[in-house]
Structures are given as structure tokens and as C-alpha cells.
C-alpha positions as CSV (number, residue, x, y, z in Angstrom):
1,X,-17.5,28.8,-8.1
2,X,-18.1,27.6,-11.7
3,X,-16.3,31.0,-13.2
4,X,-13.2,29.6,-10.9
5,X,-13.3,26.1,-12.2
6,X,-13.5,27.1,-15.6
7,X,-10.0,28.4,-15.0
8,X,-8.5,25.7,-14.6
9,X,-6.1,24.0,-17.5
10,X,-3.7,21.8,-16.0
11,X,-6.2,20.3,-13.7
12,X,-9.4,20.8,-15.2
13,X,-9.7,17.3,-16.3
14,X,-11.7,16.0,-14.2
15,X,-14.6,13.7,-13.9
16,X,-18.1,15.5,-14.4
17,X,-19.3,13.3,-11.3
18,X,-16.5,14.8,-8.8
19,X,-17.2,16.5,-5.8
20,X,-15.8,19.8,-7.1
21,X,-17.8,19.6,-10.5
22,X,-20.9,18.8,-9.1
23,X,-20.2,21.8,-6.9
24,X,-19.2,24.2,-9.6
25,X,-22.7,23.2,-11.4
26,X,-24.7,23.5,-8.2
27,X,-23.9,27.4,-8.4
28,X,-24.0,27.8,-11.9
29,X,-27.8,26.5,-11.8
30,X,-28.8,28.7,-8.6
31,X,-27.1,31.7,-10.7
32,X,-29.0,31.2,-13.4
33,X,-31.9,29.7,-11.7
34,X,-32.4,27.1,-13.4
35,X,-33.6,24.7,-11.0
36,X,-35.7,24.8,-7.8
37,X,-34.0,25.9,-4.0
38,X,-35.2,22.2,-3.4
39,X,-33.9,20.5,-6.2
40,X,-30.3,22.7,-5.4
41,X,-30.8,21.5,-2.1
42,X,-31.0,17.9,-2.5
43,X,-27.9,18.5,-4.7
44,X,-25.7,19.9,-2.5
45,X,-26.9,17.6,0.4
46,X,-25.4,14.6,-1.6
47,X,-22.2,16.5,-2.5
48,X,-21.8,17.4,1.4
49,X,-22.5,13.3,2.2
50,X,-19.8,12.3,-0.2
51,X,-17.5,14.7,0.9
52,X,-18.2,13.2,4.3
53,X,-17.7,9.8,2.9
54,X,-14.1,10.7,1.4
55,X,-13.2,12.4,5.3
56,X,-14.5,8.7,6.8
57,X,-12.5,6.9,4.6
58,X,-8.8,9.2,5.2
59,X,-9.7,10.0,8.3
60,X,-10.1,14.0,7.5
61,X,-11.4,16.7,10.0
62,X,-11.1,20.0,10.9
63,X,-11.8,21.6,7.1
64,X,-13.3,19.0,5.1
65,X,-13.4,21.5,2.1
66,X,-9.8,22.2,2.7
67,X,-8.4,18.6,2.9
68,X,-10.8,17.5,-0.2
69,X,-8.7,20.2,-2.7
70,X,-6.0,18.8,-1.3
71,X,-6.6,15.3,-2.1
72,X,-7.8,16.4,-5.4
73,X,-3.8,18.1,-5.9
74,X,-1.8,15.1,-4.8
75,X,-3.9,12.3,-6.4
76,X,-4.4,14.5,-9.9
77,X,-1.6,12.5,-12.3
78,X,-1.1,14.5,-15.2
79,X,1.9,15.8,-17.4
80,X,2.6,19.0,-14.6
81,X,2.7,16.8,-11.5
82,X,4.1,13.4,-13.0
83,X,7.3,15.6,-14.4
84,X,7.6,17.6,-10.7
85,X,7.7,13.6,-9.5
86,X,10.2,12.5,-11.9
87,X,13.0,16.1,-11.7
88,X,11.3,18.5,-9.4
89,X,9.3,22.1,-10.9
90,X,12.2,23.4,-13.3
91,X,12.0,26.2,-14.5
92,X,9.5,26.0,-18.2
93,X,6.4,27.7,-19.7
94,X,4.4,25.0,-18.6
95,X,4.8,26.7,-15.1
96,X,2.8,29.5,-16.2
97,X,0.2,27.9,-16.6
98,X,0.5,25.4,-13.4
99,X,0.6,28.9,-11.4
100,X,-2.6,30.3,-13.2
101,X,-4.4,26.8,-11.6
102,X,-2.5,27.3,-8.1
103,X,-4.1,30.8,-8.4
104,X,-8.0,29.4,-9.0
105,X,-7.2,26.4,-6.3
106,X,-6.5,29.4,-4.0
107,X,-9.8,31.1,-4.5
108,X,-11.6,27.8,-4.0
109,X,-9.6,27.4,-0.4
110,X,-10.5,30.6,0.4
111,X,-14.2,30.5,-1.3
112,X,-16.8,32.1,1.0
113,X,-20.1,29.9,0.9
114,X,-22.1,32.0,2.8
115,X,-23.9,33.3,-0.1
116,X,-25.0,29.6,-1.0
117,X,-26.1,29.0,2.3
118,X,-28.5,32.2,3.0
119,X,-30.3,31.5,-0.6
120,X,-31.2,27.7,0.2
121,X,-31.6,28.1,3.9
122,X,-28.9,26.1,5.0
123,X,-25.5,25.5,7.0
124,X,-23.6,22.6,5.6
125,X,-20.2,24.0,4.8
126,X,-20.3,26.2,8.1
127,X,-20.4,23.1,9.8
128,X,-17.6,21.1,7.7
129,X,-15.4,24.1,8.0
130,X,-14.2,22.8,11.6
131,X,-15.3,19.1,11.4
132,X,-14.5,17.1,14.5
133,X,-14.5,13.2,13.5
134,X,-15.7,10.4,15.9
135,X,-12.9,7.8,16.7
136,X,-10.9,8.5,14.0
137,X,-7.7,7.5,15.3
138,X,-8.6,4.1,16.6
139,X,-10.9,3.6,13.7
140,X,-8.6,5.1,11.2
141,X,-7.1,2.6,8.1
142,X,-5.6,5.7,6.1
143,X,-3.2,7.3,8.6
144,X,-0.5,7.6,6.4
145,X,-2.9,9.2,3.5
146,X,-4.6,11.0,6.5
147,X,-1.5,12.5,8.2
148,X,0.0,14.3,4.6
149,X,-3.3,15.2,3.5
150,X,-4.1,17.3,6.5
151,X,-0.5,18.5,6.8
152,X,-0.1,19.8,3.4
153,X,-3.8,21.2,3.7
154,X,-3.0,23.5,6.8
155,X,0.5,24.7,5.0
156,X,-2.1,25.4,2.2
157,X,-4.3,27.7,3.9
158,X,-1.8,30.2,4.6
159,X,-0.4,30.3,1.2
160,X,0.1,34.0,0.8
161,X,-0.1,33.5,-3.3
162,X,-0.2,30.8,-6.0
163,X,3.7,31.2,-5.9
164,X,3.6,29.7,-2.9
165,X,1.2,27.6,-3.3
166,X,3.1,26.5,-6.4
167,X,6.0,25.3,-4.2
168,X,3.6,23.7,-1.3
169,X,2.6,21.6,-3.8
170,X,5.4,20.7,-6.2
171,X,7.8,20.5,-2.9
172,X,5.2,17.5,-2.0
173,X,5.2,16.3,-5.4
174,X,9.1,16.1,-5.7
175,X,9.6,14.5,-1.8
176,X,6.0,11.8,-2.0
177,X,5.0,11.3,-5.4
178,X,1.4,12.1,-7.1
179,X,-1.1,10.3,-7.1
180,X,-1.9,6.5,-5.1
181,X,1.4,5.5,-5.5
182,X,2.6,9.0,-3.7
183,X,0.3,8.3,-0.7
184,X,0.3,4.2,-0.2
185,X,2.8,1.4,0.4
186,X,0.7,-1.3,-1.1
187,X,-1.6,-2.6,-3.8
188,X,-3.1,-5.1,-5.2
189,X,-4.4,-5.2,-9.0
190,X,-7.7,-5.3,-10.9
191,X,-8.1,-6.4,-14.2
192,X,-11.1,-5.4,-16.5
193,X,-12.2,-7.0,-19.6
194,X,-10.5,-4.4,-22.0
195,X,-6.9,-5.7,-20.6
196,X,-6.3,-1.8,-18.4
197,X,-5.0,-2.4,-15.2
198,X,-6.2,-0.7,-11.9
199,X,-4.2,-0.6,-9.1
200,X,-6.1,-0.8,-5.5
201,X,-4.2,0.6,-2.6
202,X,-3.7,-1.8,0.4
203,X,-5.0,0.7,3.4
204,X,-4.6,-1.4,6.6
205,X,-1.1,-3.4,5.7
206,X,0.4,-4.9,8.5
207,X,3.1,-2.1,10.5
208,X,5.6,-5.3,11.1
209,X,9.2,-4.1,11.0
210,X,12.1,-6.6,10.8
211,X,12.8,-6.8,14.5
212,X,9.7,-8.2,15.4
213,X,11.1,-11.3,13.3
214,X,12.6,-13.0,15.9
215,X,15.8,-15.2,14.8
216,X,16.7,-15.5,10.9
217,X,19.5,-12.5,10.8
218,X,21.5,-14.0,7.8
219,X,18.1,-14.4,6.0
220,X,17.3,-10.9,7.1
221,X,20.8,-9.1,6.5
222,X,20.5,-10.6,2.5
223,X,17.2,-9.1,1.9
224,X,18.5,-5.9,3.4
225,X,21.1,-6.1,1.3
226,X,19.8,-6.7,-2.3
227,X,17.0,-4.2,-1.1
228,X,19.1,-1.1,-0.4
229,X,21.4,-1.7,-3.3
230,X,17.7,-1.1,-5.2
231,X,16.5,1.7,-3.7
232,X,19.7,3.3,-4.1
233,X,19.8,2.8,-7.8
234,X,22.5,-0.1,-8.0
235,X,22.6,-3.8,-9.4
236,X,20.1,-5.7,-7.5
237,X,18.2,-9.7,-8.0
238,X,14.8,-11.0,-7.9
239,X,14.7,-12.7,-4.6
240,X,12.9,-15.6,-3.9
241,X,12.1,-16.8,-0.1
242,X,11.6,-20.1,0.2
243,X,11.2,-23.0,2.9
244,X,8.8,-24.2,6.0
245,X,5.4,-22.3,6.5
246,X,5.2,-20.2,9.2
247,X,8.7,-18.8,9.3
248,X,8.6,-15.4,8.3
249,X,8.7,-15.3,4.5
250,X,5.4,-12.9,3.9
251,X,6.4,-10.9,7.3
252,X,9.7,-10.7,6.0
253,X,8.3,-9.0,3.0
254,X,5.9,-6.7,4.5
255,X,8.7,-5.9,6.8
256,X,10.9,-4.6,3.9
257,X,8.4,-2.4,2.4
258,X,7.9,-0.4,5.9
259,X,11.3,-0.2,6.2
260,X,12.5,1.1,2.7
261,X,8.5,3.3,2.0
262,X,10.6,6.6,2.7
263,X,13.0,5.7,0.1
264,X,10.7,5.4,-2.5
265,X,9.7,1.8,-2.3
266,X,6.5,0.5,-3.0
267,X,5.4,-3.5,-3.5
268,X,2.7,-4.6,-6.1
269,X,1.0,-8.3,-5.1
270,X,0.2,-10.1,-7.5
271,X,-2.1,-13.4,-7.6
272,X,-1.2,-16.6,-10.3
273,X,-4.0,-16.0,-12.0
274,X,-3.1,-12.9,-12.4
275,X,0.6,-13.3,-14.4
276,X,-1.5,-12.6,-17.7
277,X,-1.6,-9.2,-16.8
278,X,2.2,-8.6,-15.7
279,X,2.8,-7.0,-18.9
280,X,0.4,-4.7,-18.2
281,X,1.5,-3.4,-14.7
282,X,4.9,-3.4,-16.0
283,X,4.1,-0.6,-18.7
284,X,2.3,1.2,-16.2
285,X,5.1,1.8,-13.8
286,X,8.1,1.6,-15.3
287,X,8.4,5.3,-15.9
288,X,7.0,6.6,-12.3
289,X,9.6,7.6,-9.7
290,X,9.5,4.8,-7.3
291,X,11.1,1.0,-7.0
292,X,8.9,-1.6,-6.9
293,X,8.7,-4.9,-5.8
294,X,6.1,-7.0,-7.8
295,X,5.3,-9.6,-4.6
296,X,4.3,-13.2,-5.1
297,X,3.0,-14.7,-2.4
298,X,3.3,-18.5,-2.0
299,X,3.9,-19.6,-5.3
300,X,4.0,-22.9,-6.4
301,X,2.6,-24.7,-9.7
302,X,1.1,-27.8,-10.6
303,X,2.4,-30.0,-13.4
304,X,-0.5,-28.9,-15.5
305,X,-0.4,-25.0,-14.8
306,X,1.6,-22.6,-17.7
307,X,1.4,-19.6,-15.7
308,X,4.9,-19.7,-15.1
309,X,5.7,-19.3,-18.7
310,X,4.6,-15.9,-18.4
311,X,6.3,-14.6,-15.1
312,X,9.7,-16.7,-16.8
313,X,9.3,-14.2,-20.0
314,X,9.0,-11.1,-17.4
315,X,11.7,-11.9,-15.2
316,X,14.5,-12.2,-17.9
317,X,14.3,-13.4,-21.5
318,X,11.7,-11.2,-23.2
319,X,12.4,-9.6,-26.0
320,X,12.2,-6.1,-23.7
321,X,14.7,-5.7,-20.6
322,X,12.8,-5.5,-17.7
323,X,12.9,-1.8,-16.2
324,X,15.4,-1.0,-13.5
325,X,12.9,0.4,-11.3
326,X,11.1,-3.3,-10.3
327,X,12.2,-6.5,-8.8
328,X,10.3,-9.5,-8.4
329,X,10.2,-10.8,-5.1
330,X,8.7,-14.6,-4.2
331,X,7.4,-16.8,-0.9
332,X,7.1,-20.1,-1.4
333,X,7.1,-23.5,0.5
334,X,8.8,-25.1,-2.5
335,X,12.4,-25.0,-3.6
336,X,11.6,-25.6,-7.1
337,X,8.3,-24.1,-7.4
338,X,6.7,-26.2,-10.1
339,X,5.8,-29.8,-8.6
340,X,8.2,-32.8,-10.5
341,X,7.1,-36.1,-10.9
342,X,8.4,-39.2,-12.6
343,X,7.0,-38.5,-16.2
344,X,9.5,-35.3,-16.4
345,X,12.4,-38.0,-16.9
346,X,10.6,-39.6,-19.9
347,X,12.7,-37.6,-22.3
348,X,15.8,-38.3,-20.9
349,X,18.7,-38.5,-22.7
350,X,22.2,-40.5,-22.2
351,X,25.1,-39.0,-23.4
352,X,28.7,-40.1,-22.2
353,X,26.8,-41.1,-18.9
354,X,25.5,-37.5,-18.4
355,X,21.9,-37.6,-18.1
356,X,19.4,-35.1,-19.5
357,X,16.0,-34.1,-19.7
358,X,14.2,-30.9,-21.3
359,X,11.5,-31.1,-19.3
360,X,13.4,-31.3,-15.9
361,X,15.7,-28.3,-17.3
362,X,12.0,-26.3,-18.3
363,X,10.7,-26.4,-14.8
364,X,14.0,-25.5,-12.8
365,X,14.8,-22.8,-15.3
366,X,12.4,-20.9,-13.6
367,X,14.1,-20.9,-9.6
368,X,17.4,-19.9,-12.0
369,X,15.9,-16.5,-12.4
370,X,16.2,-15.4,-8.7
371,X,19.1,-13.9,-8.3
372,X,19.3,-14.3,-4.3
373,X,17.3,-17.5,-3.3
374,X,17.2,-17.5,0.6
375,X,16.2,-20.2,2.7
376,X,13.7,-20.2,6.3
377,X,13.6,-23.6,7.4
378,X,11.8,-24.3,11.1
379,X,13.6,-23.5,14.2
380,X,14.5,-26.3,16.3
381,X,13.1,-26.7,19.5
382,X,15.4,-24.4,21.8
383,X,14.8,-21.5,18.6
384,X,11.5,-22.4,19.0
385,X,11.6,-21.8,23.2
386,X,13.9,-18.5,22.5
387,X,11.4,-16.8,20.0
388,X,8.4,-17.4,22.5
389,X,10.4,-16.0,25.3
390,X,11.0,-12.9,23.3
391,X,7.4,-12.5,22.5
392,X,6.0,-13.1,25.4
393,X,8.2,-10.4,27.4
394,X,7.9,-7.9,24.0
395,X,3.9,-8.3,24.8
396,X,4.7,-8.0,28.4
397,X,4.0,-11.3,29.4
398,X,5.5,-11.8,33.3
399,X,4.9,-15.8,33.0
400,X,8.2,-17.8,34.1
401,X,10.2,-18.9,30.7
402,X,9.9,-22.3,32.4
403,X,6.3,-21.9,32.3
404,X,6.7,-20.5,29.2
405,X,8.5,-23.1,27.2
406,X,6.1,-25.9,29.1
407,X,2.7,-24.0,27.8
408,X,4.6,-23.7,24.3
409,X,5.5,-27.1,24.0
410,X,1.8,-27.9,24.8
411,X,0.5,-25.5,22.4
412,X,3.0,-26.9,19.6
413,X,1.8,-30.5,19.9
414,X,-1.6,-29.3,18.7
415,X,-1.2,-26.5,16.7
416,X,0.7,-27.3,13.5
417,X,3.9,-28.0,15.1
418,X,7.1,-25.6,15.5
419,X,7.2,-22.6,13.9
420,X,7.5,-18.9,14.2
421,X,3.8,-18.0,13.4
422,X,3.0,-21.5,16.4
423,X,4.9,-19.0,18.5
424,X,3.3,-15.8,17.5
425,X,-0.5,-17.8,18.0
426,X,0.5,-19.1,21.6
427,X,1.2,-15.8,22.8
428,X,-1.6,-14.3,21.2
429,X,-3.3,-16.9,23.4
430,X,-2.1,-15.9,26.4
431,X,-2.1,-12.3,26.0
432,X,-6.1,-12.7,25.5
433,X,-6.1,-15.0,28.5
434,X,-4.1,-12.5,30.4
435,X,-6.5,-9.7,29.4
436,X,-9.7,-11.8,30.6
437,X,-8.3,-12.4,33.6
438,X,-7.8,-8.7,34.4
439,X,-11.1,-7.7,33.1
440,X,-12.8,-10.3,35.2
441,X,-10.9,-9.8,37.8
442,X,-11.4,-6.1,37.8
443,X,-15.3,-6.9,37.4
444,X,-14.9,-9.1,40.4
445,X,-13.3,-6.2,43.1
446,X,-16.1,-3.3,42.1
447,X,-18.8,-6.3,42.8
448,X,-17.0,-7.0,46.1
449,X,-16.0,-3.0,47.1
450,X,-20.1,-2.2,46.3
């Protein structure tokens, strides 16, 4: 295996501490005997339990081996497979050389380890080769990584030749993407102390679509809108949601992102705390092959936070344009975002009767860089009935909407009052009740019939 790996140009860059590396030296050291059958054994026996590690985490079975190269080829960003993103495998020398790696990741798929297993005495990879995982659909918070993985992995193994395996994989490259942002929806960032940001994939986000936002179809239509004018490459505005909690602002959001994935979409969330490092992300993504939406969730300041100063610099007036590939959507409970009080009018100024104040105009300048600001205020009572109705029958509640709206109104007067997420949390109530009924119930007839 080591003679294959050393192959390898375009993708031989990996960590020492990778499955595959660790592998390669394994055989290397039992070639040259260079350490004990019980040394290599221990060895391989933590390579097989990561290996099983990576197939609990994506929810990998069948050929464990198999769907780990794979991985390898769709997450491995380099200047081959970040160019087949961006325009597709042209035609150029450095396809030479991509096909002399498809030809050494084709001799790894079809790598017989039967010799390894006869000299230490063991039958690991036999039993990988047609892994059957417990629970891995119900369990399972990588389905979307999980379902291309293994369906690129089976096209894989009956590759006839590197050239085809040369168009498997750039055919993937140019329709999902390399790398995390080719395989997720979502993520989150991580900062370290030299200022290079890491981006950490969101694995179990929330599958809401827009219909399941009951009510609000102007606010819906106008984030439609703006969105598909950016996925499809014309003018489009920061968006910021703003209005009662519990409406739909974040489902709204999440909602968007499922909708608009296939198109190349993905969303970035990013914490207040965190505006420091905008910069950062920014540079990191502006070249890639996606849209993205850098999401802020709830976002308000207090009189004596500056943060905003920085995401005011992103959104417009920095001394670079901001990249045509992201958009900056906001949530928030607060029309102006940055709390006023009475001292912001100490620097007022009279003019001709206008009135004027740089500190007022500072904090409102802010709200002025949304392009589309779109309000959810709280439903009124009879909204409030209409989106528990729908609900309730959607979760296949058979209760009378005259029940319904009585229990609701109940449920409201102790819950946080009227709102879409009071609605969601009553029927979730009485969906659980429901259930406990039947299961006692159920409990109650196989006592009764023994």
C-alpha cells in the first residue's frame, strides 16, 4: 500500500495521522519488519476503530474502506478539485497528473488485504468490507453527507479506469462542491488564537421548509424573492427580519437554506462576539462556488457594545466591495437594533427648526444597510386559532377546532402569550398527550385480553 500512496501528487498532502497514512506505514513496517506482529497489530486495530468512528459519525456501511477514500476525494480542497468546483475538468496538463492519482486511488479501492490479514492472524477488513450498521437511519445526523458518500462510493467501484474514475469524481466536484461546504448546508465558526478561521458543519439543522410557516406569505414571497435573484447571480440586499419573538424569523431562515441548498446556497451563523472575525470568513469564501448567507441571529446592541462598527464596515463602506457571492441576513426583535436612550439627543443640533443629532444618525445608520427590512409582528387572535388548526390536523390531530381554539386559548394565557412558536408548543403538547394515551391505552387492552 505504501508503494501506491507514494504515487500520489495531487492528493498526497495529507496529514501523517490520517487513516490512509497510518495504513500505508503499517505495511511498509510489516514489509520491512520493522516492528513486532503485535505492535502492527495494535496499529492496525486503532486504524480499523477510527475508521469505524468516521462510518458512526456519516452513517457509512456496506464497504467501510470504500466510503472512507471516498470521503477522503470529496473533502480533499486543493488547486485540482477547487478549479473542477469553480469551471468543471477542462481540458489542461494538470489533468495528467489528476489521472495518474485516480489511477493509485483505484488500486487502493480494489487493494486486496488478505495478505495483511494471514501475517498478523486477523480479519478486520474482511469484516468492514460488507459492514451492516446498527440503527443508522434513525440514529443518523449526516444523511445528506451519508447518502453522496455512499452513492458516489458504489459508482466508484465499478470504475473500469482512472478515466472514469476521473469523471465520477470531477462530475461530483462540478454538481456538489469539494470539501465541507460541498457536503453541508450549515456552519458555524471557530476562531483560534492566530486569527484562522475554521468552519464547523451544522449536521442535525432543522429540515423546516416554508410551508410549515403557517401565515406570513408577503413576508415569505420577499425573502423568496431577494433569495432567488441571489442564487441566480442577479442584484440582491442584505435582509433583515425583524419584529415579535416567536413568529418565524429564525424558521424563516432555516427554511430558505433548505429550499435554495441545491442551488448552491449555503448559510454561515455567526455570533456578536464573533464580528471581529467577519473579515476573516469573508476572505475565505469569497472565491468558492457557492452563495452564502452570513446569518445573524437575534441581533440587538447595547448602548455600550461597538461590535456593530464592525458588521457596518462589512456590509457596505469598507474600503473593499463586499463579494457578490454573500449576503448578510439578520433576526431580530428590534427595529433599530442598537438600544436609544435620552443621552443620544445630547448633541443635537437646531438648524432652521430641523433637528439633528450624530449620535442618533450613527446608531440608525446601521438598519440603513438592509436592503429589504421585513416585518413579523404577532398574529391576532383568530391568526393565532387558524395556525393551531393547521397544525394540529398537519400532526394529525382529530380534536374539534372548537376544542382546539378553547385548549389554545388556555395554553396562551400561560405560555408567553400569542405567537406562532405558543402554537407550535401547544400542539407539541397534545401530540405527546395524544401519544400517552395510546400507549397506555394499548398497555391497558393486552393486560385486560391476558
Amino acid at each position: 500500500m505504501y508503494k501506491i500512496v507514494s504515487k500520489l501528487l495531487i492528493y498526497g498532502d495529507m496529514p501523517k495521522d490520517c487513516i490512509l497514512m497510518e495504513l500505508s506505514d503499517i505495511f511498509k513496517n510489516l514489509d520491512q519488519k520493522t516492528q513486532s506482529k503485535d505492535e502492527l497489530i495494535t496499529r492496525v486495530f486503532t486504524q480499523i476503530k477510527h475508521l469505524l468512528q468516521v462510518a458512526t459519525d456519516y452513517g457509512f456501511d456496506k464497504n467501510l474502506w470504500h466510503n472512507y477514500l471516498t470521503f477522503l476525494l470529496i473533502t480533499d480542497e486543493n488547486p485540482f478539485s477547487l478549479t473542477c468546483e469553480k469551471v468543471g475538468a477542462n481540458h489542461g496538463s494538470v489533468n495528467y497528473f489528476a489521472e495518474g492519482d485516480f489511477r493509485a486511488f483505484k488500486e487502493l479501492f480494489d487493494f486486496d488485504f488478505s495478505h495483511l490479514e494471514e501475517e498478523l492472524g486477523i480479519d478486520c477488513f474482511s469484516r468492514i468490507s460488507n459492514y451492516q450498521a446498527i440503527g443508522k437511519k434513525e440514529l443518523m445526523y449526516n444523511k445528506n453527507v451519508s447518502e453522496k458518500v455512499q452513492a458516489l462510493s458504489e459508482k466508484l467501484e465499478k470504475a473500469a479506469d482512472e478515466k472514469e474514475f476521473f469523471t465520477l469524481v470531477t462530475d461530483f466536484y462540478r454538481d456538489f462542491g469539494v470539501g465541507m461546504f460541498g457536503l453541508n448546508k450549515a456552519f458555524r465558526i471557530a476562531s483560534s488564537d492566530n486569527g484562522v478561521v475554521r468552519f464547523c458543519p451544522i449536521n442535525n439543522m432543522d429540515a423546516v421548509v416554508l410551508d410549515d410557516l403557517i401565515g406570513y406569505e408577503i413576508q415569505k414571497k420577499k425573502l423568496v424573492d431577494n433569495t432567488q435573484a441571489f442564487v441566480d447571480g442577479r442584484k440582491a440586499n442584505n435582509v433583515l427580519l425583524f419584529g415579535d419573538s416567536g413568529t418565524g424569523k429564525s424558521t424563516s431562515i432555516k427554511a430558505i437554506v433548505n429550499e435554495f441548498y441545491g442551488q448552491g446556497l449555503r448559510m454561515i451563523e455567526i455570533y456578536k462576539h464573533q464580528f471581529k472575525d467577519l473579515s476573516a470568513v469573508i476572505a475565505q469564501i469569497k472565491n468558492r462556488n457557492y452563495k452564502f448567507i452570513i446569518y445573524m441571529d437575534d441581533l440587538s446592541f447595547e448602548e455600550f457594545e461597538i461590535e456593530y462598527k464592525f458588521l457596518k464596515a462589512v456590509i457596505e463602506g469598507g474600503v473593499e466591495t463586499r463579494p457578490d457571492n454573500i449576503l448578510i441576513y439578520a433576526t431580530s426583535n428590534r427595529r433599530h437594533l442598537i438600544k436609544e436612550n435620552w443621552n443620544d439627543r445630547n448633541d443635537m443640533e437646531h438648524q432652521n427648526d430641523m433637528h439633528h443629532s450624530d449620535t442618533m444618525e450613527e446608531k440608525l445608520s446601521l438598519v440603513n444597510r438592509f436592503g429589504v427590512t421585513i416585518s413579523f409582528s404577532k398574529p391576532n387572535q383568530k391568526e393565532y386559532f387558524n395556525i393551531v388548526i393547521n397544525l394540529a390536523r398537519r400532526a394529525g390531530i382529530t380534536m374539534s377546532d372548537e376544542d382546539l381554539c378553547k385548549e389554545a386559548n388556555k395554553w396562551e394565557l400561560s405560555h408567553g402569550g400569542i405567537s406562532g412558536r405558543t402554537a407550535q408548543q401547544f400542539i407539541n403538547y397534545i401530540s405527546g398527550s395524544v401519544e400517552k394515551q395510546e400507549k397506555t391505552g394499548g398497555a391497558e387492552n393486552d393486560e385486560a385480553a391476558q
